[in-house]
N, C-alpha and C positions, 0 to 999 in steps of 0.2 A: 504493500500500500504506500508506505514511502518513497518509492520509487515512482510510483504512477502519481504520486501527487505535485512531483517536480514541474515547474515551470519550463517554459521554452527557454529563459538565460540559463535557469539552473543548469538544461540539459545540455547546452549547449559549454559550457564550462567544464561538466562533465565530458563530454566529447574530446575535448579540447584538451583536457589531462590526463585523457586514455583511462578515467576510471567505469568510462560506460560507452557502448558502442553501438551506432543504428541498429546493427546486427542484433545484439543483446537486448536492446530497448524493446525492437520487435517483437525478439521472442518474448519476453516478458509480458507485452499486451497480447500477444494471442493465448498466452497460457491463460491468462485473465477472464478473459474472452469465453475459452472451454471451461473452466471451474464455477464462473461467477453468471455467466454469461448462458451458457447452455443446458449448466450444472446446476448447484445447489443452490442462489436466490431463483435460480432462472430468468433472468429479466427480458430475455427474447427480445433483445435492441439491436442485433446485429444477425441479419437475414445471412451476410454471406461475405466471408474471406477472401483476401486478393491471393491465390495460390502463387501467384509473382513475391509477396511482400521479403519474404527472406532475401529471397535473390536480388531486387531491389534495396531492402538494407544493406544486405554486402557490398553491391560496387559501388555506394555511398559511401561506404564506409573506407574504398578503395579511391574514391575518387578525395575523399578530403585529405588522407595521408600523400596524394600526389600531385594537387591542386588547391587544397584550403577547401573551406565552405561557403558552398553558393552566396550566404545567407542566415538568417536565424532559423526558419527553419529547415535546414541541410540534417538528415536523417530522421523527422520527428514524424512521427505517428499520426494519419488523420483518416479517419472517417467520413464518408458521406451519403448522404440520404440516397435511399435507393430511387428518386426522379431524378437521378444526374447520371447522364450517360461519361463511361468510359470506355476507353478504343482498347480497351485489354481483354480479358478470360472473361471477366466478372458482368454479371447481367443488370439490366435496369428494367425494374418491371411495373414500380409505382404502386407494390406491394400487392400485387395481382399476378392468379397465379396464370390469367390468360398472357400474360409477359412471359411465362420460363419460356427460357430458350432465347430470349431476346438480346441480342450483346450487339452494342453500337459500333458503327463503322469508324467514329473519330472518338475522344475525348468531347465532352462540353468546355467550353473554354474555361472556367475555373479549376477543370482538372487540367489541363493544359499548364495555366499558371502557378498550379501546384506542384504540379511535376518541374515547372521550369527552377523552383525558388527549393526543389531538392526535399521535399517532402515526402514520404509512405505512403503512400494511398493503400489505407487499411485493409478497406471492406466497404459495403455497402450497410447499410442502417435501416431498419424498419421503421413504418411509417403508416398513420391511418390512407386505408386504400383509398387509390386516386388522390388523396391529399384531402381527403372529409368530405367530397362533393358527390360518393354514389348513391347515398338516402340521407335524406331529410334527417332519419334517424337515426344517429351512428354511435360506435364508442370508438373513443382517439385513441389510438394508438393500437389499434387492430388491424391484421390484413388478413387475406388467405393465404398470402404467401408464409408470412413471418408469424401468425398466433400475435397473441396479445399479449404487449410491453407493460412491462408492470413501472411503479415509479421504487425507483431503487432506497427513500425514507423507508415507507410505509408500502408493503407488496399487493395489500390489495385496491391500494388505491392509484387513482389515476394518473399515466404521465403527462398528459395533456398530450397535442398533436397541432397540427398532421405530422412534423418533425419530432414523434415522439423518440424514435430512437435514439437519434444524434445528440439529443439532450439528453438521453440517458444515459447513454453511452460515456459520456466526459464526466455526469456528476459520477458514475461507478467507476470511474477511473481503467477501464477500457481505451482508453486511446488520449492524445493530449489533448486534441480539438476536434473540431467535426463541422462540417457546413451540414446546414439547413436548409429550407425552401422554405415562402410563405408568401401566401397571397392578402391575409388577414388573421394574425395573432399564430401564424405556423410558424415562426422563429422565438416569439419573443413568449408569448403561452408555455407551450413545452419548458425554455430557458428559464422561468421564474419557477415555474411549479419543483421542478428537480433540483434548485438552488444555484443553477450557475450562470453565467453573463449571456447574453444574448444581445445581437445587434440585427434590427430591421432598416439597411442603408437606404440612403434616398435611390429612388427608382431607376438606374442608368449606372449607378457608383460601379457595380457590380452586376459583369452580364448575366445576364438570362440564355444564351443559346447553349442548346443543349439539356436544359433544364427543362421537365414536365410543363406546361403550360396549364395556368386555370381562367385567369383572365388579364391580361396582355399588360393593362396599363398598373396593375397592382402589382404583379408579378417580380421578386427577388429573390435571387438567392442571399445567403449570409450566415456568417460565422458566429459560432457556438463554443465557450471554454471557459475553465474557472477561475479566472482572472482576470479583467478589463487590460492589463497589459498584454498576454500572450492573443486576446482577442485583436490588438490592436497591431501585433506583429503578422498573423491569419489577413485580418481586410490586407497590409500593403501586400500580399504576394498575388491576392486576390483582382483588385484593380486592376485595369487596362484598358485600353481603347479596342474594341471585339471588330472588326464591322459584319459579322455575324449578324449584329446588334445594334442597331440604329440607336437604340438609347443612353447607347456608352459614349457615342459622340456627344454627346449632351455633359457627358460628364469630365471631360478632357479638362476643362477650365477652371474646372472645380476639386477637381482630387489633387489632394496634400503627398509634398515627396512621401513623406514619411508621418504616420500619424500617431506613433509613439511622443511626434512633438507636442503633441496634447497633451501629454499623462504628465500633471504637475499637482503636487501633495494639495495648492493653494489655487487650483481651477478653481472656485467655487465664490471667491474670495471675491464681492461685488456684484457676481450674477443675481441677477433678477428674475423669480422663478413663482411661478403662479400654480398654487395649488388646485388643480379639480377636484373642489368637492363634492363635484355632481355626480363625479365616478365613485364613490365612497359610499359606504353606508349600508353595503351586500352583507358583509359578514367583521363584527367586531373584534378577532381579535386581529384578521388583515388592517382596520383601522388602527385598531392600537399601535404596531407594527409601524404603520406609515406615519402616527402620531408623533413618535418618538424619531423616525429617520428626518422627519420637517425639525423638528429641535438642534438634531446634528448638522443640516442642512445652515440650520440660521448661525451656528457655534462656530462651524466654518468658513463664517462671512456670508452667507446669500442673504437675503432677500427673499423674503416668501411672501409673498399676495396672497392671501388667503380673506375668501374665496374667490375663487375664479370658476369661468365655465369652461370644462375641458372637452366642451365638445360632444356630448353623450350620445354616440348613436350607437343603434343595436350591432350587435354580433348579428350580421349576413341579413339587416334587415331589406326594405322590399326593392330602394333602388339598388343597392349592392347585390343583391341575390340576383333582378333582373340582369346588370350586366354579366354574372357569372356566366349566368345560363347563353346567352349570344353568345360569348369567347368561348365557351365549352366546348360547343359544337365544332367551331372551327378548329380551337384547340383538337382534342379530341382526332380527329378528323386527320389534322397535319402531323401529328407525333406518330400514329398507328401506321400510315401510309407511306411512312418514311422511313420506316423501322419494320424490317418484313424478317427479322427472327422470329416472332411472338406468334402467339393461336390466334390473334385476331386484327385487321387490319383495316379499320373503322369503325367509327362509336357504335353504327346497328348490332356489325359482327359482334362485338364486347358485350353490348346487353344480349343476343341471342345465345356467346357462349357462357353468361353469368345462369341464364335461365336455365340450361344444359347439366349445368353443374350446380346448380343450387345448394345441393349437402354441403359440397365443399368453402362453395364461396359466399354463400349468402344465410348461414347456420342460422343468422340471430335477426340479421335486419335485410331491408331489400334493396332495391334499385329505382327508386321512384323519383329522385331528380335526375340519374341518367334518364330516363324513359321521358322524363319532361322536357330534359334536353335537346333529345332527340325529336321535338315535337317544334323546336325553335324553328324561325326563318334567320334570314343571314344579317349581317351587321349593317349591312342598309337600308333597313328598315327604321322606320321614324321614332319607335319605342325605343329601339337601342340608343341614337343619341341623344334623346331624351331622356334617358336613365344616366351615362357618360356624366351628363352633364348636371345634374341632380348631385350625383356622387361629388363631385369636385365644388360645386355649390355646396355641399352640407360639410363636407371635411376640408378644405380650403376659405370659399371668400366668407361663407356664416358661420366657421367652423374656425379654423387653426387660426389660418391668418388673422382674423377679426380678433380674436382672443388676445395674441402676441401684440397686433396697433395697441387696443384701447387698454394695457394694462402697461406697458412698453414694456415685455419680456422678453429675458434670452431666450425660456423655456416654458415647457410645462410639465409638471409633473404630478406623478397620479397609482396607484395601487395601478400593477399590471394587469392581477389578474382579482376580481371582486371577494373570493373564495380561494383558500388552499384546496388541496388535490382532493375531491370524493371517492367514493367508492368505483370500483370497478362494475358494472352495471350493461353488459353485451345487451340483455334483455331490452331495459327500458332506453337504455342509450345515456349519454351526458347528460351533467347538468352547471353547464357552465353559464355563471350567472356574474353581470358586470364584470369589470375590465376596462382598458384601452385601447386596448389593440385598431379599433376601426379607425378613429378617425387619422389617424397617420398612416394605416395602410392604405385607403380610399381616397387621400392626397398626394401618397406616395412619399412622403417624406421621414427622415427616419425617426428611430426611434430604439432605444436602448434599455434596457433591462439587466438589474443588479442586486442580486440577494441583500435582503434590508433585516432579514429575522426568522424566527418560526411564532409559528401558534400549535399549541398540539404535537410538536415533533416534525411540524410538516413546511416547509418555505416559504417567504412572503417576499414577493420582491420591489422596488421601487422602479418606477418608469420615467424619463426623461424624453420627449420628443420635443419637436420644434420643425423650421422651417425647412427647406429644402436646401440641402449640400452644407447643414449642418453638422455634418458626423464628427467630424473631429470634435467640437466643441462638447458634443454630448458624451465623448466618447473622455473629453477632460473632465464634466462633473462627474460621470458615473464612477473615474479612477480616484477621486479627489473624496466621494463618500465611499469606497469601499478603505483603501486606507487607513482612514479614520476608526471605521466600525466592524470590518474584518469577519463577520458574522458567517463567513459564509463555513461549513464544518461535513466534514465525508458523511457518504449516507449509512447508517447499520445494518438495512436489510431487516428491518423487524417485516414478521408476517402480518401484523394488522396492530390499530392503536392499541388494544384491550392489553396488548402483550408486549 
């Protein structure tokens, strides 16, 4: 366990002294992996092994005694969510089992860029199928591929998702870091509920090609680890300009050489930070929690406006849900058709062979917004830009923006998630209640997440979002309170609260 708790400098110092080697580190997370992983908590966060990773730790390991290192991370351990294609062994299937067999012709550019800054590409990581969009009714962190993710505090409760794995995966100490996906609270949900840092980058920071699609304009990947530093070491290898990616050009002018320049003990020192208390008020002891991080907040110099409006719109309410359902299709459609490993090769085929296999793949809940989906017309249709633009009107001009003018804040900040982790519940599905996560995904701007405490044994984390190509900045308070309050502590693997 102390080994796997090392940091990227740690590890890298290690390396650097010959007291630990890519080679070794590897083996160490896979052995992890099989005991903790497959074995005795069982957390089922990791669908499937790079059978390349040894071989790839060695001539890392070969290449830094004859060359130096890339980088910071030159030999470190990562993980990624099974919607991210890689050009290697290893399949993307978006946690469905009509994907086996499916293994991509290129890398997606974030593995591209991980591979170039000398990184492990672990594994793949389980994830709620299709990324929580095939029933209305779901439990997070289930697929038919991978079974169901447990959250590695408390086992029968939940990891949150759709990136349930990736986040469990680094709180269990499985791997150093892990990219995620999310279109709305699938980075930064999962990252608070399991206790470790999560970052939802402005929309372009960090390409998309290659990555599962759910709806185009919400659409990111992003990095996942238990530290706001080593997070912040992950985004620089991450960044580039894609042209894959039309919205990475948008990001050229805006990405920092280096965003470790953030991490200062005294970020905080001056900011002006508005608390949502309209996000508040789901469950008291996540208040309390946030109660006492606003204290630390003000100790360190900020500025807290309390109250402010952060914006409250529902999880997946009806213009957001509508835009889903339009890019679905297309989504849907473009991923399947272009990817001809897998049992199924467009969104009809995929509900005809979920119907097919039902024991297998739909035990607990069904398919009724794919089939709704499937029922769409195309994105030129009038409803669609009218929803588009709804969306951007309630999280942007009456939403984020308005909040930051008339209050004059750097930030806002807000409980991530309204409730620590529930029960495990296949049957009746989730019940994820309050949050933040919408309205900075439906503006597309980021947004950060950082273990603030527990209640009951279980994680409470504090949110930080703001305007567009804010990252660095949020990525300097979130390092500037964890520092201070450090709260964040390995998980035990209890079987449930009672015990």
């Amino acid at each position: 366990m102390s080994l796997a708790e090392l940091d990227i400098e740690t590890l890298q110092a290690q390396f650097d002294s010959g007291a630990l080697t890519a080679l070794s580190l590897t083996e160490s997370f896979l052995e992890r992996i099989e005991s903790v992983d497959r074995a005795g908590p069982t957390l089922r966060s990791v669908v499937e092994v790079n059978p390349d990773a040894l071989e790839i730790a060695e001539s890392l390991d070969r290449e830094r005694a004859e060359k130096g290192p890339r980088g910071p991370l030159h030999g470190v351990p990562i993980l990624l969510k099974d919607a991210i294609d890689t050009g290697d062994r290893m399949m993307t299937t978006g946690g469905s089992l009509a994907l086996i067999g499916n293994i991509a012709a290129e890398d997606a550019f974030v593995a591209i860029q991980l591979r170039r800054a000398g990184a492990v590409l672990l594994g793949k990581t389980n994830m709620s199928e299709w990324g929580y969009v095939r029933a209305s009714r779901a439990c997070s962190g289930w697929s038919s591929r991978g079974g169901q993710t447990r959250n590695p505090y408390v086992l029968d409760r939940n990891p949150s998702g759709s990136s349930s794995g990736s986040a469990v995966a680094v709180a269990a100490n499985l791997c150093t870091a892990s990219i995620g996906a999310e279109v709305d609270g699938s980075v930064v949900r999962p990252a608070s509920i399991n206790g470790i840092v999560g970052l939802k980058p402005t929309v372009g920071l960090v390409s998309r090609s290659g990555v599962m699609s759910v709806a185009e304009p919400q659409d990111t990947a992003g990095p996942m680890a238990r530290s706001v530093s080593d997070l912040a070491i992950v985004l620089n290898a991450l960044v580039g300009l894609d042209p894959r990616d039309p919205k990475s050009q948008d990001a050229a002018q805006h990405t920092a050489a280096d965003y470790r320049s953030f991490l200062k003990p005294d970020a905080l020192k001056g900011a002006r930070l508005g608390l949502a208390r309209d996000l508040m008020g789901t469950h008291q002891g996540v208040d309390a929690v946030i109660e006492e991080a606003v204290s630390v907040l003000r100790h360190l110099g900020a500025e807290v406006v309390d109250p402010t409006n952060g914006s409250a719109l529902p999880l997946f309410g009806e213009a957001e849900a509508t835009l889903f359902l339009y890019h679905l299709k297309a989504a849907f459609d473009a991923y399947l058709g272009s990817h001809p490993g897998g049992q199924v090769h467009s969104l009809d085929e995929l509900i005809a062979f979920n119907a097919a296999h039902a024991e297998t793949v739909m035990p607990f809940f069904g398919q009724d917004f794919l089939e709704q989906v499937a029922r769409m017309g195309d994105m030129n249709e009038p409803a669609y830009e009218a929803a588009r633009l709804e969306c951007l009107r309630l999280s942007r001009t009456d939403g984020i923006d308005k909040v930051l003018a008339e209050h004059r804040l750097d930030a806002i900040i807000a409980p991530t998630d309204g409730m620590p982790a529930w029960t495990i519940d296949p049957v009746c599905g989730d019940r994820i209640q309050g949050g933040c996560s919408s309205p900075p995904a439906m503006a597309g701007y980021p947004h950060i997440t950082v273990p603030a405490g527990y209640t009951h044994g279980l994680p409470v984390a504090l949110s930080f979002f703001a305007g567009a190509w804010q990252d660095g900045l949020l990525l300097g308070y979130a390092y500037a309170f964890e520092q201070a309050t450090r709260v964040r502590r390995p998980p035990q693997f209890l079987p449930s609260l009672e015990a």
